[in-house]
NUBATI-693339 format. One record per residue (C-alpha): x, y, z; residue in three letters. Coordinates in steps of 0.5 Angstrom, whole numbers, padded with zeros to 4 digits, always signed. Example, Ala and Ser with C-alpha at 12.3 -4.5 7.8 and 13.67 -1.06 7.14 Angstrom:
% residues 2
+0025-0009+0016Ala
+0027-0002+0014Ser
% end
This chain:
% residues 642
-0058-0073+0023Unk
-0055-0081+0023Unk
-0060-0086+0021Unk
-0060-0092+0026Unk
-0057-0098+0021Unk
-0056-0106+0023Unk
-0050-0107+0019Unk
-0044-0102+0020Unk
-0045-0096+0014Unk
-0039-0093+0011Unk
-0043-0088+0007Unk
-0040-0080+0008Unk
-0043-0077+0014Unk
-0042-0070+0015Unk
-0036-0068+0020Unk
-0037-0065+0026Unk
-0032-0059+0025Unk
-0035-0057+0019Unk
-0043-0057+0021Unk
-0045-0060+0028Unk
-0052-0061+0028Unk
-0053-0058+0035Unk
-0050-0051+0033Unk
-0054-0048+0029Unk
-0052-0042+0027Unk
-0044-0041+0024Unk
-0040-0037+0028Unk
-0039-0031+0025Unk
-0031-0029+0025Unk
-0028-0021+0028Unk
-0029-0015+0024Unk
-0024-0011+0023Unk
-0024-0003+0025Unk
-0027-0001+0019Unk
-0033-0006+0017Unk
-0040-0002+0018Unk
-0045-0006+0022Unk
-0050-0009+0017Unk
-0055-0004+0015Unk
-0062-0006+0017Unk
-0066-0001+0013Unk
-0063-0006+0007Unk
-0068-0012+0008Unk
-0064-0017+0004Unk
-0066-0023+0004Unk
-0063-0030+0003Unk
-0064-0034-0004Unk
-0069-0040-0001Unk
-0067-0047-0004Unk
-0069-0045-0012Unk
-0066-0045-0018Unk
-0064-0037-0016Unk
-0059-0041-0010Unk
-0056-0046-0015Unk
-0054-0041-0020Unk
-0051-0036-0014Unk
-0047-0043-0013Unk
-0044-0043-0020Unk
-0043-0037-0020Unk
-0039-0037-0014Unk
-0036-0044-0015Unk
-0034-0045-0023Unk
-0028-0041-0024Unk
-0025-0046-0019Unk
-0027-0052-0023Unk
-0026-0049-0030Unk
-0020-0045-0029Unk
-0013-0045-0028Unk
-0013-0050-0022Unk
-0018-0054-0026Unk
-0013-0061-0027Unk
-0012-0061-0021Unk
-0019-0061-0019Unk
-0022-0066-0022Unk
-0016-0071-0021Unk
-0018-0070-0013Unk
-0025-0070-0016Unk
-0025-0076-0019Unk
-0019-0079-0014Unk
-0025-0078-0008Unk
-0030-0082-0013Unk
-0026-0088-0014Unk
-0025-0089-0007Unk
-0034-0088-0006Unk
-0034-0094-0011Unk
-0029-0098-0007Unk
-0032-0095+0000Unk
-0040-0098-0003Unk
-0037-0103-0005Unk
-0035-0106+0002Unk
-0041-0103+0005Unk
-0045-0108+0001Unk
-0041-0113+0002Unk
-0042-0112+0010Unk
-0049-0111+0010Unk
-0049-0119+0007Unk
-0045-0122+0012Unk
-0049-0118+0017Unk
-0055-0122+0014Unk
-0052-0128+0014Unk
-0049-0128+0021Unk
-0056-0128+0024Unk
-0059-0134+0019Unk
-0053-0138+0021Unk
-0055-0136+0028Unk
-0062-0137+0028Unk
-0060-0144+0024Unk
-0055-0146+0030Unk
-0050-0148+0025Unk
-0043-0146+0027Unk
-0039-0146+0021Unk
-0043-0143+0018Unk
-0043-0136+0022Unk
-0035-0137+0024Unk
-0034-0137+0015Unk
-0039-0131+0016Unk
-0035-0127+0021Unk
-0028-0129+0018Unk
-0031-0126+0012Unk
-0034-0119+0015Unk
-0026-0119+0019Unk
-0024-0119+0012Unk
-0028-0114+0009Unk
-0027-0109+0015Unk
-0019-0110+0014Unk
-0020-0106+0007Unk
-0026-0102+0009Unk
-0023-0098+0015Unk
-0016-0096+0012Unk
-0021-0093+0005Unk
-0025-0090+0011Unk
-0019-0086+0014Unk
-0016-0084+0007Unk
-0022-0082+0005Unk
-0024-0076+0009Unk
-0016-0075+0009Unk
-0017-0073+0001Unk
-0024-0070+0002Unk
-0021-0065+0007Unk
-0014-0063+0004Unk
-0019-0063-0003Unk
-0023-0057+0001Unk
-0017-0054+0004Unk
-0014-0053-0003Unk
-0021-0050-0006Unk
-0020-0045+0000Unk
-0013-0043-0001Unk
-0015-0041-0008Unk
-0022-0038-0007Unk
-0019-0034-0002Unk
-0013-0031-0006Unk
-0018-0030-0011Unk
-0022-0026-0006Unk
-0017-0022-0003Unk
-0014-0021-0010Unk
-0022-0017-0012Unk
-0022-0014-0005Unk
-0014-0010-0005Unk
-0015-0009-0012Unk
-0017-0001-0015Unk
-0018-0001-0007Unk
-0025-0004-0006Unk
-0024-0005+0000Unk
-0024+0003+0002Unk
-0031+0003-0003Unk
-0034-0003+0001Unk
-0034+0002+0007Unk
-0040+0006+0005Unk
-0043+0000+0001Unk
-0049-0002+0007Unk
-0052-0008+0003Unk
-0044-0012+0004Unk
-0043-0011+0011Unk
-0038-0014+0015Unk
-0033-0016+0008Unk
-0028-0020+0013Unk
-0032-0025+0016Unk
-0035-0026+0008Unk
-0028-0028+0007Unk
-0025-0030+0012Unk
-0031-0035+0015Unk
-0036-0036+0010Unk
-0031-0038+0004Unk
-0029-0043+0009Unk
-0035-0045+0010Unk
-0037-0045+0003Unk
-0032-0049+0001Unk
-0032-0055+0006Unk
-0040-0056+0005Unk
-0040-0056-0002Unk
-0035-0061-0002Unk
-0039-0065+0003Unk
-0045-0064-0001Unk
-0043-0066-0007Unk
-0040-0072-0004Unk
-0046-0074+0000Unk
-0050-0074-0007Unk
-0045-0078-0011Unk
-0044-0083-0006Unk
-0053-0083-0005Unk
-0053-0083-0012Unk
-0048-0090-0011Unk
-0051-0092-0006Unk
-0058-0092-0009Unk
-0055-0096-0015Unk
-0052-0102-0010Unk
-0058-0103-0004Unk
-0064-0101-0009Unk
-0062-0108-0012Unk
-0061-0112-0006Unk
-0067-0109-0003Unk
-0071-0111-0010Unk
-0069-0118-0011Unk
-0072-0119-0003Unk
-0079-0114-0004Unk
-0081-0111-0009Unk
-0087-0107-0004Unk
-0081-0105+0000Unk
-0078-0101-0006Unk
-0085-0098-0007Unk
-0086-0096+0001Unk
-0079-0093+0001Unk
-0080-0088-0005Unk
-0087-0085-0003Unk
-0085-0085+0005Unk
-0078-0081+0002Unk
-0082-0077-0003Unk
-0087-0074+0003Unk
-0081-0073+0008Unk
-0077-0069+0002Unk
-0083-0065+0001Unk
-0085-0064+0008Unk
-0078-0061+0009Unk
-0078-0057+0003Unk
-0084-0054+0004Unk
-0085-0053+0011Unk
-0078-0053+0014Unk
-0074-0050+0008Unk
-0074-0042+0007Unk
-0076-0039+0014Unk
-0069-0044+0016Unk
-0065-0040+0010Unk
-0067-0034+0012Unk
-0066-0034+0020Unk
-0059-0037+0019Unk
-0058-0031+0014Unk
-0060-0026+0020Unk
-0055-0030+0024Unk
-0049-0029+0020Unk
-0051-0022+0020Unk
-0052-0020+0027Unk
-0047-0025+0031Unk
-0042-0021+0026Unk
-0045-0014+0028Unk
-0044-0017+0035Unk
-0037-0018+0034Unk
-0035-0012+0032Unk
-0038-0007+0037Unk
-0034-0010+0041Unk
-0029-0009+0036Unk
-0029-0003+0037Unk
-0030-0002+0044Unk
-0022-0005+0044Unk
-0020+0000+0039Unk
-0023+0006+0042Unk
-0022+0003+0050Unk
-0017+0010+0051Unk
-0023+0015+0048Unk
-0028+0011+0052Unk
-0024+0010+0059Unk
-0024+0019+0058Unk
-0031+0021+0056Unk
-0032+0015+0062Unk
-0038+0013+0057Unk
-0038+0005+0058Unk
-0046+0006+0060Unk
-0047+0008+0053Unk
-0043+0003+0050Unk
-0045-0003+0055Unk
-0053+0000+0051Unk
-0050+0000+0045Unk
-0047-0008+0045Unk
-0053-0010+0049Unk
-0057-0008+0043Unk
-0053-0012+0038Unk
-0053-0017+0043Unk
-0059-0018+0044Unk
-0061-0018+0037Unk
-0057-0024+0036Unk
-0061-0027+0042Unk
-0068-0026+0040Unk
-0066-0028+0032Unk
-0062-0035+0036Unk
-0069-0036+0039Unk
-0073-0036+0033Unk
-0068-0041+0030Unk
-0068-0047+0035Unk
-0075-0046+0036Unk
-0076-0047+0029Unk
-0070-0052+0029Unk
-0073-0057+0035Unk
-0079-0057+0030Unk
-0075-0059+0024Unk
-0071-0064+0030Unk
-0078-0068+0032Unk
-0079-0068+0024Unk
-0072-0071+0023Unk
-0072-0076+0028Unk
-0080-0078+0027Unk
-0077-0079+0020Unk
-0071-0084+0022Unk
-0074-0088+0028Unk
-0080-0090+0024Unk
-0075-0094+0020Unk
-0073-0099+0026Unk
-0079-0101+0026Unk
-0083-0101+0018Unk
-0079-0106+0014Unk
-0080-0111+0019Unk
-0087-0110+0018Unk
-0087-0111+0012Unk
-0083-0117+0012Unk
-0086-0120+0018Unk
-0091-0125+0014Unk
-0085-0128+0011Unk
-0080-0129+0017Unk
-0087-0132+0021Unk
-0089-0136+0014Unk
-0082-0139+0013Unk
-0081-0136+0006Unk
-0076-0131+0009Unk
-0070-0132+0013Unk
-0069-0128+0019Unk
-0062-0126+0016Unk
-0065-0124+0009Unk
-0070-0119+0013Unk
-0064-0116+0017Unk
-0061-0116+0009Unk
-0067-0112+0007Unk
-0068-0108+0013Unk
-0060-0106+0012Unk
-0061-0104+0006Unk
-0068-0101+0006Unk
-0064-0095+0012Unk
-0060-0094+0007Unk
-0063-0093+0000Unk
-0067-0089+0006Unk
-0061-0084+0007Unk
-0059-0084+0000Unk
-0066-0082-0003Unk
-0068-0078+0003Unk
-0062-0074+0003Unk
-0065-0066+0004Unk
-0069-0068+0010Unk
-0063-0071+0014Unk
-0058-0066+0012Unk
-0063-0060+0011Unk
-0060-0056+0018Unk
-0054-0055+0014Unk
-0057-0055+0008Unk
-0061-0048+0010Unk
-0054-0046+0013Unk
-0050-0047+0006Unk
-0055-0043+0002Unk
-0055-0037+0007Unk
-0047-0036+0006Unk
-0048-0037-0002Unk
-0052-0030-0002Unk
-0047-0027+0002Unk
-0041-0029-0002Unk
-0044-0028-0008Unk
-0047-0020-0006Unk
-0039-0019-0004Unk
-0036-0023-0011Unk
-0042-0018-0015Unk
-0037-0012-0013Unk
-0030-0014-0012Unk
-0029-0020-0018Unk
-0028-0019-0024Unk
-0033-0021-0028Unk
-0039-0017-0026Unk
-0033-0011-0025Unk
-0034-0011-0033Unk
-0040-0010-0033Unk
-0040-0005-0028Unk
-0039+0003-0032Unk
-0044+0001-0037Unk
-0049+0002-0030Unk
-0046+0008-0029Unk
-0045+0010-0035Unk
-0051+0015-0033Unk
-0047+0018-0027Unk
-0043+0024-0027Unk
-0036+0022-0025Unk
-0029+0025-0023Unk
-0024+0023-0028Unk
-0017+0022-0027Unk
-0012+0024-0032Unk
-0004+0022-0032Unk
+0000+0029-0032Unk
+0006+0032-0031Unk
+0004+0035-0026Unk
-0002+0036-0021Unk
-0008+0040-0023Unk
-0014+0041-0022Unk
-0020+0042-0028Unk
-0027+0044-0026Unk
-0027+0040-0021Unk
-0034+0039-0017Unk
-0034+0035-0011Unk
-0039+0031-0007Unk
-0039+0026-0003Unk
-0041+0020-0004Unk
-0048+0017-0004Unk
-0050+0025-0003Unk
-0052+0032-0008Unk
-0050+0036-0003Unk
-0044+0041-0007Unk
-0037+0041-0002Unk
-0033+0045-0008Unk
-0035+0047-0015Unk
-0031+0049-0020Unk
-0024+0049-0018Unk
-0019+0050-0023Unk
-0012+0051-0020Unk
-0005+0048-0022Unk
+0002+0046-0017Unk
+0009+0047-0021Unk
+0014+0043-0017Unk
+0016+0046-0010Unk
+0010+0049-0010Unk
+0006+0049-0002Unk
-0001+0050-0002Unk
-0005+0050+0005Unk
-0012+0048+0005Unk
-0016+0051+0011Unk
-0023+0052+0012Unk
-0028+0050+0018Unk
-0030+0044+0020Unk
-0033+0040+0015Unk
-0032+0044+0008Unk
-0029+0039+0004Unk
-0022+0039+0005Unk
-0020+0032+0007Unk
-0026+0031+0001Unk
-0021+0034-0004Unk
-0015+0031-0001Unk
-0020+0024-0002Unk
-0022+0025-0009Unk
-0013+0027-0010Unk
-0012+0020-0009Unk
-0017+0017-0013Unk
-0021+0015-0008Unk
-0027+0019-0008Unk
-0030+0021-0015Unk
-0036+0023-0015Unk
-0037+0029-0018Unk
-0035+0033-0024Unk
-0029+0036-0028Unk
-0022+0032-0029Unk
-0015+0031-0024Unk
-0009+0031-0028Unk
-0004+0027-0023Unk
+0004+0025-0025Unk
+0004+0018-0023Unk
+0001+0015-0017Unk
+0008+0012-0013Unk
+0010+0020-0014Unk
+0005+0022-0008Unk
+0005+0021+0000Unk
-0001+0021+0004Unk
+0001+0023+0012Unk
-0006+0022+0014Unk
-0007+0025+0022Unk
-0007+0018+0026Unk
-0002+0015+0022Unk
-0003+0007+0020Unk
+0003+0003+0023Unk
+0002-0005+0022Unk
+0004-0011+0027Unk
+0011-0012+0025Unk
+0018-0009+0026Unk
+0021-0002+0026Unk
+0025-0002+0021Unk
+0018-0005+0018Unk
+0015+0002+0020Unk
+0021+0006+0017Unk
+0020+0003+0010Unk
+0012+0002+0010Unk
+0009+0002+0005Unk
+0015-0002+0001Unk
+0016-0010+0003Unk
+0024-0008+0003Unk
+0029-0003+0002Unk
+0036-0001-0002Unk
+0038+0004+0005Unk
+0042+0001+0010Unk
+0041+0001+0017Unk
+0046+0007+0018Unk
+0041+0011+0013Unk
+0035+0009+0016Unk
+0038+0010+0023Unk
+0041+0018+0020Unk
+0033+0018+0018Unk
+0030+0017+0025Unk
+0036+0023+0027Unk
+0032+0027+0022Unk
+0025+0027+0025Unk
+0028+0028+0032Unk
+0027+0020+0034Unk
+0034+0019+0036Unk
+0033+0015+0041Unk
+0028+0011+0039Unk
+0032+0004+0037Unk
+0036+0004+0043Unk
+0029+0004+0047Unk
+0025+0000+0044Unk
+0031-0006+0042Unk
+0033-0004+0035Unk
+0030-0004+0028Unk
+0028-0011+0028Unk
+0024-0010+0035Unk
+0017-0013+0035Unk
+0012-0008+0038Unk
+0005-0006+0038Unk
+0007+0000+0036Unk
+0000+0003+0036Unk
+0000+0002+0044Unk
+0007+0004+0045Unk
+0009+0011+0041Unk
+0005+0017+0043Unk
+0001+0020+0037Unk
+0007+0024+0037Unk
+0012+0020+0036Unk
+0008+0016+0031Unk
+0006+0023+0026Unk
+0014+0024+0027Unk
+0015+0017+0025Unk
+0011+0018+0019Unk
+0015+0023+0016Unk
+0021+0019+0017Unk
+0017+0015+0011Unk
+0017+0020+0007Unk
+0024+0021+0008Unk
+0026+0014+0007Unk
+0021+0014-0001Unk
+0023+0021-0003Unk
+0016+0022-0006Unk
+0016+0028-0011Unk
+0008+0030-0008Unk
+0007+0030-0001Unk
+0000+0031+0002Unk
-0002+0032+0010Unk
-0008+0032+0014Unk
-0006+0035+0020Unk
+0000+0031+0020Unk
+0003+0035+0025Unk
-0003+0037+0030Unk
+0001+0033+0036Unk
+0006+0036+0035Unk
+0010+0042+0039Unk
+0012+0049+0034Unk
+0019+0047+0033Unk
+0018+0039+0032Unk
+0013+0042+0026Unk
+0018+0047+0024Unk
+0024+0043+0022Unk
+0020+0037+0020Unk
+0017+0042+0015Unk
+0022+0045+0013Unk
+0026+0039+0012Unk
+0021+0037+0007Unk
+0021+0045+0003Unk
+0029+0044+0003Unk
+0028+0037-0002Unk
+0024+0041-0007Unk
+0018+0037-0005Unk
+0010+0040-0008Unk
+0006+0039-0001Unk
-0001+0040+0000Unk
-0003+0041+0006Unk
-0009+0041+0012Unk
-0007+0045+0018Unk
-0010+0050+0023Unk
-0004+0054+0025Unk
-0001+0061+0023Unk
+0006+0058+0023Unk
+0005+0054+0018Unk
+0004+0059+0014Unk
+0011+0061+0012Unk
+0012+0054+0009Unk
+0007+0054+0004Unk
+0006+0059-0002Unk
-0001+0059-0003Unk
-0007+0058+0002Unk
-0014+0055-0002Unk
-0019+0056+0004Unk
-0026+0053+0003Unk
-0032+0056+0005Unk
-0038+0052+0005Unk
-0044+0050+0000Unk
-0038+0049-0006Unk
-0035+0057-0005Unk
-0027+0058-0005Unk
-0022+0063-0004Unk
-0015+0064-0007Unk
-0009+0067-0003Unk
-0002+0068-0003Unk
+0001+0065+0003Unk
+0005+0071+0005Unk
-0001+0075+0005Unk
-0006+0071+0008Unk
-0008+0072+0016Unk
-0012+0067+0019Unk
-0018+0069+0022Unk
-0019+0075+0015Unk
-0025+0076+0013Unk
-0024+0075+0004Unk
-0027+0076-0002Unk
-0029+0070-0004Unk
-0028+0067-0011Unk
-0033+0063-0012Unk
-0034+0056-0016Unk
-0035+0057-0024Unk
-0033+0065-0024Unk
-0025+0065-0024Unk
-0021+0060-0027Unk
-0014+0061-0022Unk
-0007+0057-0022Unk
-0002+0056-0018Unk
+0005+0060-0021Unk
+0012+0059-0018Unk
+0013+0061-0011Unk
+0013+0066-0009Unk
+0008+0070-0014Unk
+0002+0074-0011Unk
-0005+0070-0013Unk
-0011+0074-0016Unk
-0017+0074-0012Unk
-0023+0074-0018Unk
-0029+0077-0017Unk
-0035+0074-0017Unk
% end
């Protein structure tokens, strides 16, 4: 809200980019493909303006100031201070020669008003360049705090890859738009707020003894008169404002990524013809958006009649007041210009949260969202965080010379139901395991808890170190960026030359794909432009380029043709590699040396690879009952009874 003044004001307003009063909602950035729509079962509710939201803010923010990053910190700090001083300074000065260009003008004298304006040219000579570099320095100062509150929360997110575990937390939703576009926010209007409440603070300080030395009742109808709009915002306006822009966030959010997924699975959707239940479903979200949004302009037109009630009353109260004197000739007309300067901007220092309340409310949504998301993924509360799972039963991960597996119960995450129990088993190096089972019985769940990223459940997995493994999941992941890129994921660079990388394509039957696609520095969306063939063909060329010691598919070759399966397999039997395998094909068969099949409900079974027929109805070994190792290839497995 800007207060309507009679002399030029260079207080700090809040800039349009970071908080237009006439957009009440913050737009919620895209999610990525795997955010989870913000549960609604959760019915969390945003910190109202209490003391619960000011040590969420410190929480969020003290690290910044008390950090490594603190010098630099306070030195902008204290830079920007410094500038508010000069900036009151001159806005004093200005709101002086206002009144004394109106009594040289009530009083016809010409020198007088022409000194008073050579005076205010003067002034503004100084005051516009400060004005400029003031919000240069504001700006680049939240720029910097951004950078490094972001760093800080992409350093918590990629770390012990909270950002897989954030997917099955349904109170953090939508984790990207948290860092992406609420930090942003974060850091631009605590900067604001807190140089708007220093400069009230200055500009208190410099108008209230102007304002005393001309009435004294003034002073005191300006503090009862800001007292009551304070409460009134606060009591009537304040937590139903806080929580409809803290379901905003979270709906505009959820919005955008129902269309997010509609992009990523267009070609499944175009095939199944279900845009009617998709359109459903968007609508849905849509509407949600809709429905909160008219509930928070309705309440923001009521805040709007209350601001503008508040800030147009002044045009017209301290002439009011001061009219006995103007009109009795104790008064110059200029002192009560003078006074009526100072009194609106006294008004804007000591009625601060009513004039910035929208935005205010808007802040403190997007303080409890930063500071559910910093709870799970910054180190602080990290620390905290076995001794409240201490009570859990969890799967240890054990470093080892080679993998086994040692009682090992799994469960999903969040769930009791049992998907294996009691599975002892151990792979030597060159060893070949074939995992099979129907649909949903856990084998993509063990593969999960192998690579540490599933561990609920019991027993312990001893594992060589983690850069000996390689995951080859069935859609491969490839990100934006080069082929030679691709060939070498996950590493940023590699020691082989091109020749080599070119003789690795060869292997895995792509020998043409450089030629087609403009070389190995070429820039595609390679998502788009690769069959799921070639791309399953273009993962094993990774694991090719890495030489892992461990090898893990998930049906990594189910787009591919027999011979294609074969030789890829084979090629990775030759290196002497340890596979763990997920496949539904009998050929595979003869490149494995052991089949682990799950049956459901914690039940599992053993066999030799050479023995094994898909389809065989066995003896099963039950969890608990047998304790079974793998031995050196070839060697017949024993089937325990029950």
């Amino acid at each position: 809200m800007t207060t309507p003044t009679l002399a030029p004001k260079l207080t700090p307003k809040l800039a349009p980019k970071l908080a237009p009063a006439s957009a009440p909602t913050s737009a919620a950035s895209g999610a990525t493909s795997g955010d989870t729509p913000a549960a609604q079962g959760k019915g969390r509710r945003a910190a109202p303006l209490s003391l619960a939201a000011w040590k969420q803010f410190v929480n969020v923010a003290k690290p910044y100031w008390l950090g490594e990053e603190k010098r630099t910190a306070w030195t902008l700090l204290l830079l920007l201070i410094a500038l508010m001083l000069v900036e009151t300074r001159l806005a004093v000065m200005l709101n002086d020669q206002a009144g004394e260009m109106t009594s040289a003008l009530a009083a016809r004298n010409g020198d007088r008003f022409w000194t008073s304006v050579r005076a205010c040219l003067l002034v503004l000579a100084f005051a516009i360049p400060v004005y400029a570099f003031y919000y240069y320095m504001r700006d680049r100062f939240a720029n910097q705090w951004r950078r490094w509150l972001t760093g800080r929360f992409l350093d918590g997110y990629l770390n012990g890859r909270k950002y897989y575990r954030l997917r099955g937390d349904s109170e953090i939703d939508n984790p990207d738009q948290r860092i992406s576009e609420d930090i942003n926010t974060f850091t631009g209007r605590s900067i604001h707020f807190l140089l708007i409440f220093l400069g009230s603070i200055m500009q208190l300080v410099a108008f209230s003894a102007v304002l005393w030395s001309i009435s004294r009742v003034l002073v005191g109808v300006l503090a009862v008169y800001a007292l009551a709009g304070t409460v009134v915002a606060l009591y009537i306006y304040g937590n139903p404002l806080i929580q409809l822009n803290f379901r905003q966030l979270r709906r505009e959010a959820d919005f955008r990524f129902s269309l997010m997924r509609l992009r990523e699975n267009a070609e499944s959707i175009a095939f199944y013809r279900g845009e009617a239940q998709e359109r459903a479903h968007i609508d849905g979200k849509f509407e949600q958006v809709i429905q909160n949004f008219g509930q928070l302009i309705r309440k923001q037109c009521s805040l709007n009649l209350f601001q503008r009630t508040f800030s147009q009353l002044t045009l017209v109260l301290p002439f009011v007041i001061l009219a006995q004197g103007v009109l009795s000739g104790e008064l110059e007309v200029g002192r009560a210009v003078q006074a009526a300067g100072a009194f609106t901007a006294v008004l804007a220092a000591v009625g601060l949260i009513v004039d910035n309340f929208e935005s205010l409310s808007r802040f403190v949504a997007g303080i409890d969202r930063l500071q559910a998301l910093s709870r799970l993924m910054l180190p602080e509360p990290q620390a905290q965080a076995p001794a409240a799972e201490s009570t859990q039963p969890r799967i240890q991960m054990r470093p080892g010379a080679q993998l086994a597996l040692e009682s090992l119960t799994l469960h999903p995450p969040q769930s009791d139901r049992v998907l294996i129990k009691d599975l002892n088993l151990s792979l030597k190096p060159g060893d070949a395991l074939l995992i099979t089972g129907e649909s949903g019985c856990g084998k993509s769940s063990l593969l999960r808890a192998i690579a540490g990223l599933w561990n609920t459940g019991s027993g312990v997995i001893h594992h060589p170190p983690q850069e000996n493994f390689f995951f080859l999941p069935q859609q491969p992941y490839l990100q934006t960026g080069t082929l030679r890129s691709q060939l070498i994921y996950p590493s940023a660079h590699t020691d082989l030359s091109d020749a080599q990388l070119l003789a690795i394509l060869e292997e895995v039957h792509l020998p043409r794909l450089t030629e087609r696609m403009g070389g190995l520095d070429a820039v595609h969306d390679w998502e788009k432009l690769l069959s799921v063939g070639e791309q399953q063909r273009l993962a094993f060329a990774r694991v090719l380029v890495h030489k892992p010691s461990i090898v893990i598919l998930d049906e990594a070759t189910s787009a591919l043709d027999s011979a294609n399966e074969a030789a890829l397999y084979a090629r990775l039997r030759a290196n002497g590699t340890t596979l763990i395998s997920i496949a539904h094909r009998a050929a595979v068969l003869r490149h494995h040396t052991h089949v682990l099949r799950l049956m459901g409900d914690g039940v599992w079974e053993m066999h030799d690879a050479g023995a094994y027929q898909f389809g065989e109805t066995a003896t099963p070994v039950r969890g608990g009952a047998a304790n079974l190792q793998l031995v050196q290839p070839g060697a017949a497995m024993a089937a325990a009874a029950r």
